[in-house]
C-alpha positions as a Markdown table, in Angstrom:
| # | Residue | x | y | z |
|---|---|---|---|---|
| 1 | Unk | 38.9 | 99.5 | 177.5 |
| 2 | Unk | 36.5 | 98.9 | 175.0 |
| 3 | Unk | 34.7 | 95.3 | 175.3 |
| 4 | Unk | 32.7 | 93.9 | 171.8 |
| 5 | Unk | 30.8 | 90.8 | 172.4 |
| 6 | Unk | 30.3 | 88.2 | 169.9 |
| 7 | Unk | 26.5 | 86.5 | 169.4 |
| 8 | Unk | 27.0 | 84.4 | 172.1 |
| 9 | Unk | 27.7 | 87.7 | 174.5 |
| 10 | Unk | 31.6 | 86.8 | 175.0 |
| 11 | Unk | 34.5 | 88.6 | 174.4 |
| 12 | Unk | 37.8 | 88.2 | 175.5 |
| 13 | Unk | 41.5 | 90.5 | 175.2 |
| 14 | Unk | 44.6 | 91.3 | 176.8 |
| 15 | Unk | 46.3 | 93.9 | 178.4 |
| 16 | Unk | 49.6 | 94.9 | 178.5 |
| 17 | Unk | 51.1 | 97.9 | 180.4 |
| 18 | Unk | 54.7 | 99.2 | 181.3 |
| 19 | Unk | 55.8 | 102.3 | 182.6 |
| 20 | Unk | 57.3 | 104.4 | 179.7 |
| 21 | Unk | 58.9 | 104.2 | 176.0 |
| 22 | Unk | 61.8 | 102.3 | 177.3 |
| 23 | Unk | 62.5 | 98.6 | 178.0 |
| 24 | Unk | 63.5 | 98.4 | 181.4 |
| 25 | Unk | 60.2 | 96.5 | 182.9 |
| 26 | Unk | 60.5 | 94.0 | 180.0 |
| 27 | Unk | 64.0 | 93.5 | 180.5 |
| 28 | Unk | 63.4 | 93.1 | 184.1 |
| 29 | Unk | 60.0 | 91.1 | 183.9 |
| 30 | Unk | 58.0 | 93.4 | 185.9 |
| 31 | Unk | 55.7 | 94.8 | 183.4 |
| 32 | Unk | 51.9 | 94.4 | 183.9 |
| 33 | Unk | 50.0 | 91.2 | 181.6 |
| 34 | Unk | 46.2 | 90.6 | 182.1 |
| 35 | Unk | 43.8 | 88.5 | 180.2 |
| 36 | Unk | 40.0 | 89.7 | 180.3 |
| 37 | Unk | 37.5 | 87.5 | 179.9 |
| 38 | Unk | 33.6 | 88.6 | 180.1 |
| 39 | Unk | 30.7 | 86.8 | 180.3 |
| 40 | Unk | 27.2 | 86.3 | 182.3 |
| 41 | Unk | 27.3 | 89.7 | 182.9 |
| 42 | Unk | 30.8 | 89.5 | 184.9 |
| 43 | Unk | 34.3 | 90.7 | 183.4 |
| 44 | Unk | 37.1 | 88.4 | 185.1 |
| 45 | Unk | 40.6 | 89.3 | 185.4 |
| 46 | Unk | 43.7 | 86.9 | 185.1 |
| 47 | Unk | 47.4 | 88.1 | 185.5 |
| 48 | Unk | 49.6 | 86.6 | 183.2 |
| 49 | Unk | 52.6 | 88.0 | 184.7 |
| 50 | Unk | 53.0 | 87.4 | 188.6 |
| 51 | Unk | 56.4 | 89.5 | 188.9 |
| 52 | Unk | 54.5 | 92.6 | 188.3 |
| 53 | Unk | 53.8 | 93.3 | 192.4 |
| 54 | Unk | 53.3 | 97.3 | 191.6 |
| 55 | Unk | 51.1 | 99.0 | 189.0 |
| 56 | Unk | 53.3 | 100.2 | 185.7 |
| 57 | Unk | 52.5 | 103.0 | 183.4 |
| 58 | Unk | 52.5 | 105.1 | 185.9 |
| 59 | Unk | 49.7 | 104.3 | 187.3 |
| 60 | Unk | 47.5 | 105.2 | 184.4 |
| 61 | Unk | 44.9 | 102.5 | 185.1 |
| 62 | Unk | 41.9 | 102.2 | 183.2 |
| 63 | Unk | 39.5 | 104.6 | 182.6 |
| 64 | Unk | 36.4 | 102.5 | 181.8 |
| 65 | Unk | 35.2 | 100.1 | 180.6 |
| 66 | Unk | 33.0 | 100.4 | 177.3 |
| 67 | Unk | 30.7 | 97.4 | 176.1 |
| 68 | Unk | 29.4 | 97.9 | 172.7 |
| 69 | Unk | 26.5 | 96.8 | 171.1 |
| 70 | Unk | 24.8 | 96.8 | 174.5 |
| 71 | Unk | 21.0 | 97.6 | 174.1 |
| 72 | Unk | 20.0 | 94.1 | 175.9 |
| 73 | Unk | 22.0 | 95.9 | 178.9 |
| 74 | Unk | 20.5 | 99.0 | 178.8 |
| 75 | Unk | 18.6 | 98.4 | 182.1 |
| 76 | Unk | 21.8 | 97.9 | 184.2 |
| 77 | Unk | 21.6 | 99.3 | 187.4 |
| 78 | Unk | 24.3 | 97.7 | 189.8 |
| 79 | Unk | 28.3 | 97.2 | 188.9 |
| 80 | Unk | 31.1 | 97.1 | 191.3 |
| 81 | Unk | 34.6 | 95.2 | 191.9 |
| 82 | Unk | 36.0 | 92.8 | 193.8 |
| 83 | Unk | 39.1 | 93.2 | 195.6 |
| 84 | Unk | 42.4 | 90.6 | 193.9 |
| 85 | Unk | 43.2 | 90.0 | 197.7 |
| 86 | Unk | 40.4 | 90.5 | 199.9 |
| 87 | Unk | 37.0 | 90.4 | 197.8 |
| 88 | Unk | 36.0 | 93.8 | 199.2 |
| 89 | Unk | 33.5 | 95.1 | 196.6 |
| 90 | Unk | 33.5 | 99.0 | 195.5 |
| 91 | Unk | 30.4 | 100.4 | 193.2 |
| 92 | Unk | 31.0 | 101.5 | 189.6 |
| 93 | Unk | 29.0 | 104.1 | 188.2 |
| 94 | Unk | 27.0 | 102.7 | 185.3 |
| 95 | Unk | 25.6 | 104.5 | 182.3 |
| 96 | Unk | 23.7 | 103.3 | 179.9 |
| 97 | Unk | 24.0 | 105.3 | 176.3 |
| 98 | Unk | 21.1 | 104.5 | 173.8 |
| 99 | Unk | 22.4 | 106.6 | 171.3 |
| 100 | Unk | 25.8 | 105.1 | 171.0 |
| 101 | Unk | 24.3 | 101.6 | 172.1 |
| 102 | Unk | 27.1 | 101.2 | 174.7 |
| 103 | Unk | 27.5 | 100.7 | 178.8 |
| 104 | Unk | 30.1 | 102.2 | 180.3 |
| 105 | Unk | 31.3 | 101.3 | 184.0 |
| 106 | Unk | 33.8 | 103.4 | 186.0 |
| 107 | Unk | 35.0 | 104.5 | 188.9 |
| 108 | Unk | 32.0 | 107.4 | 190.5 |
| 109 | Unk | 34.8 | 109.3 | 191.4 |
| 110 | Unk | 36.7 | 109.2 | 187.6 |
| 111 | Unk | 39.5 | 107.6 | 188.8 |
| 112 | Unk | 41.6 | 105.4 | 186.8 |
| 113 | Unk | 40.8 | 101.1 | 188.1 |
| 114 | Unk | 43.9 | 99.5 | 188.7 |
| 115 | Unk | 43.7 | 96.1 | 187.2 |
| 116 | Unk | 46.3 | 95.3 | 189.5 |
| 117 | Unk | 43.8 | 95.4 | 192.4 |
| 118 | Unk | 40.6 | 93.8 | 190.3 |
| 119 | Unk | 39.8 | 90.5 | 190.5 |
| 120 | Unk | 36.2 | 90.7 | 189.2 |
| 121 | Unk | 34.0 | 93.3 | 187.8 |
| 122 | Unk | 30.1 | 92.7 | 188.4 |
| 123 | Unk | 27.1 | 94.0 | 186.7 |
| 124 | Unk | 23.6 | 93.3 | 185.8 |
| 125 | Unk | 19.9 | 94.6 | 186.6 |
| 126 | Unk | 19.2 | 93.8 | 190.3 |
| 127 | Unk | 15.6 | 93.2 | 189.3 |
| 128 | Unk | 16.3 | 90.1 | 187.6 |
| 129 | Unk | 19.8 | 89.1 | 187.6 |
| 130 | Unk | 22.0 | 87.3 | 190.1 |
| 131 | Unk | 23.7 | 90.4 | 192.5 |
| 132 | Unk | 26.9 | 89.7 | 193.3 |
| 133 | Unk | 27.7 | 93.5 | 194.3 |
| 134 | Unk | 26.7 | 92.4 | 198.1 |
| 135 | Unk | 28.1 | 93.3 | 201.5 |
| 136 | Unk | 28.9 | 97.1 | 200.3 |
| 137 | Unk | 27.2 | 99.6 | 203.1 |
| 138 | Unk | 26.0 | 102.3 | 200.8 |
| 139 | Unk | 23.8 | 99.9 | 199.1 |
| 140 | Unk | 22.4 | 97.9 | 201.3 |
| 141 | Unk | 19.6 | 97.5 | 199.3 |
| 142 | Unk | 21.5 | 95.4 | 197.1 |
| 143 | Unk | 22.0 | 92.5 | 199.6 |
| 144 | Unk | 20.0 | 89.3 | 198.6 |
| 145 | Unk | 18.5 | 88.5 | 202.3 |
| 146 | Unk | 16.9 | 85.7 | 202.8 |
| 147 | Unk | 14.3 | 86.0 | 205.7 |
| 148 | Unk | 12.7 | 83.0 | 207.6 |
| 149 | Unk | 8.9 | 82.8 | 207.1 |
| 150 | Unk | 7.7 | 81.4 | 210.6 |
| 151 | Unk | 10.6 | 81.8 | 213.3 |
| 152 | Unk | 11.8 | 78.0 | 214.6 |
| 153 | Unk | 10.5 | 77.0 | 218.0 |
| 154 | Unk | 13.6 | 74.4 | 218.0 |
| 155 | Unk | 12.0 | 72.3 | 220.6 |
| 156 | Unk | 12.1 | 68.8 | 218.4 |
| 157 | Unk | 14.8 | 67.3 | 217.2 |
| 158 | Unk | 13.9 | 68.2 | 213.9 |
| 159 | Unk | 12.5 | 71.3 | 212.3 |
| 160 | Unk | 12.6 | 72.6 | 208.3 |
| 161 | Unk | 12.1 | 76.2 | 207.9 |
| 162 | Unk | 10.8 | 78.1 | 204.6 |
| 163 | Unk | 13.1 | 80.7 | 203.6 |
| 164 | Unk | 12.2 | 83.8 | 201.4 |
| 165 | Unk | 14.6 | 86.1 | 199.8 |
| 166 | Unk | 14.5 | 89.7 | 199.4 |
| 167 | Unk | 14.9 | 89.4 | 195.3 |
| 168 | Unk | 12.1 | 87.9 | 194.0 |
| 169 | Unk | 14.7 | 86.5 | 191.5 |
| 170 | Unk | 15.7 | 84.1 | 194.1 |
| 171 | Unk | 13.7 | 81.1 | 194.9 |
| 172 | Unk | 12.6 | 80.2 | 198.3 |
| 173 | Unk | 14.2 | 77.4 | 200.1 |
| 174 | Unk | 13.7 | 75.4 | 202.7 |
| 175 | Unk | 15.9 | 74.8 | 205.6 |
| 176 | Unk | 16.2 | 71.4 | 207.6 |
| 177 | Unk | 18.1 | 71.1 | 210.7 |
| 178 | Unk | 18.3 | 67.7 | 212.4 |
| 179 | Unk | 20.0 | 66.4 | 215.3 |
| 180 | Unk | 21.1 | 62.4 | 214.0 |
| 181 | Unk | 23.2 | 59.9 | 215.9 |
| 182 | Unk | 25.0 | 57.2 | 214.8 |
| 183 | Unk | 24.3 | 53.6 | 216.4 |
| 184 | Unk | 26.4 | 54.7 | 220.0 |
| 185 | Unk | 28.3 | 57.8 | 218.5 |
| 186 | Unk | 27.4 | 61.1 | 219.2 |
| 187 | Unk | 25.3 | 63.3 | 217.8 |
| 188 | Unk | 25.4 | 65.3 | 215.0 |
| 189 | Unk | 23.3 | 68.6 | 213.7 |
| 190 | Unk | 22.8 | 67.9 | 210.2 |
| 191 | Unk | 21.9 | 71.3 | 208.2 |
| 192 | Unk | 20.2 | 70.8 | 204.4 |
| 193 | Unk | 19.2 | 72.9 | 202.3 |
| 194 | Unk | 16.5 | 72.2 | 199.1 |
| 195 | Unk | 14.5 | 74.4 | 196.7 |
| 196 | Unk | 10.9 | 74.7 | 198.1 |
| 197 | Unk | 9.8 | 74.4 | 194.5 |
| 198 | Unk | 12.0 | 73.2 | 192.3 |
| 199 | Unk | 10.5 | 73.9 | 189.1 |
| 200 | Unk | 12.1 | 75.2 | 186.8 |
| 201 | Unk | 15.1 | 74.6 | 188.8 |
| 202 | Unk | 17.6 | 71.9 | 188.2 |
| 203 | Unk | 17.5 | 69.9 | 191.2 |
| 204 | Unk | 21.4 | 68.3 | 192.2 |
| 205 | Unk | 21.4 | 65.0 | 192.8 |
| 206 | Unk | 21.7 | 64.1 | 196.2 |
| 207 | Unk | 23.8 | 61.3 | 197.9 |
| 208 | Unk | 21.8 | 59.5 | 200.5 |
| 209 | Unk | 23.7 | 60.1 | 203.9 |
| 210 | Unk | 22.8 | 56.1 | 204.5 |
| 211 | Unk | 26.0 | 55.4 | 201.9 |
| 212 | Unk | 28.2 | 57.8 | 203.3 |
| 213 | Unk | 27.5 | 57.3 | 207.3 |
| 214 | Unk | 24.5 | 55.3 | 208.5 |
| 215 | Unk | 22.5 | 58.1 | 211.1 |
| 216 | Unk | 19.0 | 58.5 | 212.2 |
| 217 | Unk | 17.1 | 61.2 | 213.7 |
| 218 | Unk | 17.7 | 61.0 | 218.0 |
| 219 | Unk | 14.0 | 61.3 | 219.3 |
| 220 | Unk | 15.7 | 62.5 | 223.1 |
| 221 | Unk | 17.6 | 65.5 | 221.5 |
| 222 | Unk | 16.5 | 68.8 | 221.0 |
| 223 | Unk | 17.5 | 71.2 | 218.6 |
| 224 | Unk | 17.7 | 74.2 | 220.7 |
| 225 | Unk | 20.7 | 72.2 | 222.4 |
| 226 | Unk | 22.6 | 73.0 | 219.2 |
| 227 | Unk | 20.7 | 75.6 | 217.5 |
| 228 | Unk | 20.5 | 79.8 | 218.4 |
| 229 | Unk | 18.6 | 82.0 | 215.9 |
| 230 | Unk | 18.5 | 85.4 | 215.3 |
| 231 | Unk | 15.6 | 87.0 | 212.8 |
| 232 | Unk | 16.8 | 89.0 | 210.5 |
| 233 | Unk | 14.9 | 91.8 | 207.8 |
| 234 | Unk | 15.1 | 92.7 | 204.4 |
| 235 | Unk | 18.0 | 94.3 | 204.6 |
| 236 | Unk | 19.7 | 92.3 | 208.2 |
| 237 | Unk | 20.8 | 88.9 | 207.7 |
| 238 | Unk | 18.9 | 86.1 | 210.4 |
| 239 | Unk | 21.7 | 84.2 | 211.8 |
| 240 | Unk | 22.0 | 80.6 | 213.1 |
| 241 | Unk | 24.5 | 80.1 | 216.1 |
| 242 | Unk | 25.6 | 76.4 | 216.4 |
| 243 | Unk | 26.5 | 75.8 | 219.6 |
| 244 | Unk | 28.0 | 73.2 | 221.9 |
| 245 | Unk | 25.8 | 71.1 | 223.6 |
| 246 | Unk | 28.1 | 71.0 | 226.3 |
| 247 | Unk | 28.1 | 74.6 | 227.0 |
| 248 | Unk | 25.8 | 76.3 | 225.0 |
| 249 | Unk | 27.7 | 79.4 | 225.7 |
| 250 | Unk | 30.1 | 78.8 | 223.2 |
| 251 | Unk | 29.5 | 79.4 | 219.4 |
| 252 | Unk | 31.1 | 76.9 | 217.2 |
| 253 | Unk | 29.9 | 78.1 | 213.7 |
| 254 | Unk | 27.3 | 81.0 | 212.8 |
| 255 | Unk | 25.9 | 81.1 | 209.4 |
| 256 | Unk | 23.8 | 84.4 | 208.1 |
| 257 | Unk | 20.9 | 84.3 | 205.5 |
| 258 | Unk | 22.9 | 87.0 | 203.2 |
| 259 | Unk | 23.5 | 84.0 | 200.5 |
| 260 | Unk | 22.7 | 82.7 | 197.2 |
| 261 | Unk | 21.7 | 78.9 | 196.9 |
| 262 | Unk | 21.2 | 78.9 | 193.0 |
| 263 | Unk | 21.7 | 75.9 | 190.2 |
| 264 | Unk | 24.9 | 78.0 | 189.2 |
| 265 | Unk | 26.4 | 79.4 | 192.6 |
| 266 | Unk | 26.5 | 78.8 | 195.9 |
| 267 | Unk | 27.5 | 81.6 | 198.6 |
| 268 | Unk | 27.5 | 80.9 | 201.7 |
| 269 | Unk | 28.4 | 83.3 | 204.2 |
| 270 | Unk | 29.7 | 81.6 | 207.9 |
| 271 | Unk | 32.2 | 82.3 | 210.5 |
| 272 | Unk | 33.8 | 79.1 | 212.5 |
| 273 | Unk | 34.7 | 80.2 | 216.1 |
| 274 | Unk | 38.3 | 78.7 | 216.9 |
| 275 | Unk | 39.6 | 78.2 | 220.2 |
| 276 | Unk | 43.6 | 77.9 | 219.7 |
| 277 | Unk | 43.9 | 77.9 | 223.4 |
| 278 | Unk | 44.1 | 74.1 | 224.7 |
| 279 | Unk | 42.7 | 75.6 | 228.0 |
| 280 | Unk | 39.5 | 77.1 | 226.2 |
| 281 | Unk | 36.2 | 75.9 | 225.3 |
| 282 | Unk | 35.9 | 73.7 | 224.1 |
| 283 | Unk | 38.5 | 71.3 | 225.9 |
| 284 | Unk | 40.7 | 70.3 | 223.6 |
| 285 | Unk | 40.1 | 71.9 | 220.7 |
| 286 | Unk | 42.5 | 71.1 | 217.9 |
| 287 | Unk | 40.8 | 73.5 | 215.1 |
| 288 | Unk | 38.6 | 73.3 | 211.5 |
| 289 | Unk | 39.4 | 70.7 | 209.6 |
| 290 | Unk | 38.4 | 71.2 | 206.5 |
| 291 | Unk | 36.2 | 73.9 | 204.6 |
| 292 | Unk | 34.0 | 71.6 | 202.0 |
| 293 | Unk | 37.2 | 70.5 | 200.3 |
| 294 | Unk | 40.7 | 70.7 | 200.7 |
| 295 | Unk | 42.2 | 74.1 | 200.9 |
| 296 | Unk | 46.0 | 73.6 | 202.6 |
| 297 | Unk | 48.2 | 70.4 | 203.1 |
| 298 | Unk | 47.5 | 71.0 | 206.3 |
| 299 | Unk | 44.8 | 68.9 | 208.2 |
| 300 | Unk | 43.8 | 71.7 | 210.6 |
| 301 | Unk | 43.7 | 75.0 | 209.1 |
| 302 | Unk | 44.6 | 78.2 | 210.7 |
| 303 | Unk | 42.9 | 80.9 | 211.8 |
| 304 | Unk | 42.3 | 82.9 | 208.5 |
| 305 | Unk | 39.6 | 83.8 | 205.8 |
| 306 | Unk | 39.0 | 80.7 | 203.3 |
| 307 | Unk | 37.2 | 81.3 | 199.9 |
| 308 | Unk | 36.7 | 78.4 | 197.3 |
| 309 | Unk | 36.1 | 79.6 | 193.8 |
| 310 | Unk | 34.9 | 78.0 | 191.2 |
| 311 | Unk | 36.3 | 79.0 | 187.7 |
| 312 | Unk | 35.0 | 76.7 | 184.9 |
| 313 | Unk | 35.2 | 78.3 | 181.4 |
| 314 | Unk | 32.5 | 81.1 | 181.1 |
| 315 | Unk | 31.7 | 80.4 | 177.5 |
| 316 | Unk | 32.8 | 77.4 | 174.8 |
| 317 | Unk | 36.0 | 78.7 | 172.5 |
């Protein structure tokens, strides 16, 4: 597939694939439709025709992918893809052609990509350029790890850690946690996150928690009541255990430091630790309502892997 960008760096096309010079898959609806779109140094995939559920033409696939006129990407060193069901990520080979002026990404092995199985295709110079190619063992390296500077003694009932990233592309942030309590409720571990310097960041605005739920830090409580950590390296993620007060053997939620708090895109990588038996710690426990918005029309969601994506238009048309 070869991808020419216009000034702004966009380009978009479509892809249509059946299985041979006849027209049973049209006649039958289960011929293979994709729109490409790429920009920000990402290609994303969108099937226009959900009956296809096998891959037509025989599998043929796609070679490569060819961007022309691609000097300003010369110094690409990372691409990979992203699994249309499970997000895995796979390297691409990448090379760079300053004769031809083009970048070509592939599979290292030369076999056809399925665009059946792509949901993304990621690129980009890891030196400079947001890395979305993480969590793929044989490049490790890739990973943007955020490491905490001083290690928490979580013996107040608040504490605000500086965070520094293994990509000096990312900025540093710092961490708060805070145990708060509601006039006679119970308390709550409150867990913010803010640029350490915000210039030349654009800084969200922030809601002041007094509108939504009136709280203020609980001088009795202590943060290691709620809070287990775990120091990571450049290369291992630290990890926060939340725990429950009540038994401070049992994890309710563990977040890692492999994410990317930028002005763009957030990833967050955590794990919530359901207990479907009634029996179980903790006593009573009903499930996760809720994963920053509305996923299901259920209340309680199920035990499962949850992603939110957001997919505002790339580029203006």
């Amino acid at each position: 597939m070869i991808i020419n960008r216009d000034t702004q760096g966009h380009a978009k096309g479509r892809l249509f694939l059946n299985a041979d010079d006849t027209i049973a898959e049209i006649s039958n609806g289960t011929y293979e439709y994709y729109e490409f779109v790429l920009g920000a140094k990402s290609i994303k995939k969108w099937n226009l025709n959900d009956r296809a559920t096998t891959p037509a033409g025989k599998a043929l696939g796609i070679k490569e992918f060819v961007i022309t006129d691609a000097d300003d990407l010369a110094t690409t060193d990372f691409a990979c893809w992203a699994d249309e069901t499970t997000n895995k990520k796979t390297l691409l080979a990448v090379k760079a052609d300053a004769t031809k002026h083009t970048l070509t990404l592939s599979n290292s092995d030369g076999t056809p990509l399925q665009p059946m199985s792509i949901k993304n295709i990621y690129f980009g110079d890891s030196s400079k350029d947001l890395v979305l190619c993480s969590g793929i063992a044989a490049a490790a390296n890739l990973d943007p790890m955020y490491t905490v500077k001083t290690a928490p003694a979580l013996t107040a009932n608040t504490e605000t850690l500086t965070l520094t990233n293994s990509h000096s592309q990312y900025p540093d942030l710092n961490l708060t946690l805070a145990v708060v309590q509601k006039a006679g409720g119970p308390n709550v571990l409150r867990v913010g996150w803010k640029y350490a310097n915000a210039t030349p960041y654009r800084t969200a605005f922030e809601v002041p928690t007094d509108i939504i739920e009136p709280m203020a830090a609980n001088d009795k409580a202590v943060l290691s009541d709620y809070v287990a950590y775990t120091a990571g390296t450049n290369t291992t993620a630290f990890k926060l255990d939340i725990l429950s007060p009540a038994n401070k053997a049992t994890i309710l939620y563990t977040l890692t430091g492999d994410m990317q708090l930028l002005e763009y895109i957030n990833v967050m990588n955590g794990v919530a630790h359901t207990y479907p038996d009634s029996t179980a710690e903790p006593a009573g426990f009903k499930g996760v309502m809720g994963v920053f918005e509305q996923t299901a029309t259920d209340l309680f969601l199920k035990d499962g892997v949850y992603s939110l994506w957001s997919r505002d238009q790339p580029n203006p048309e």
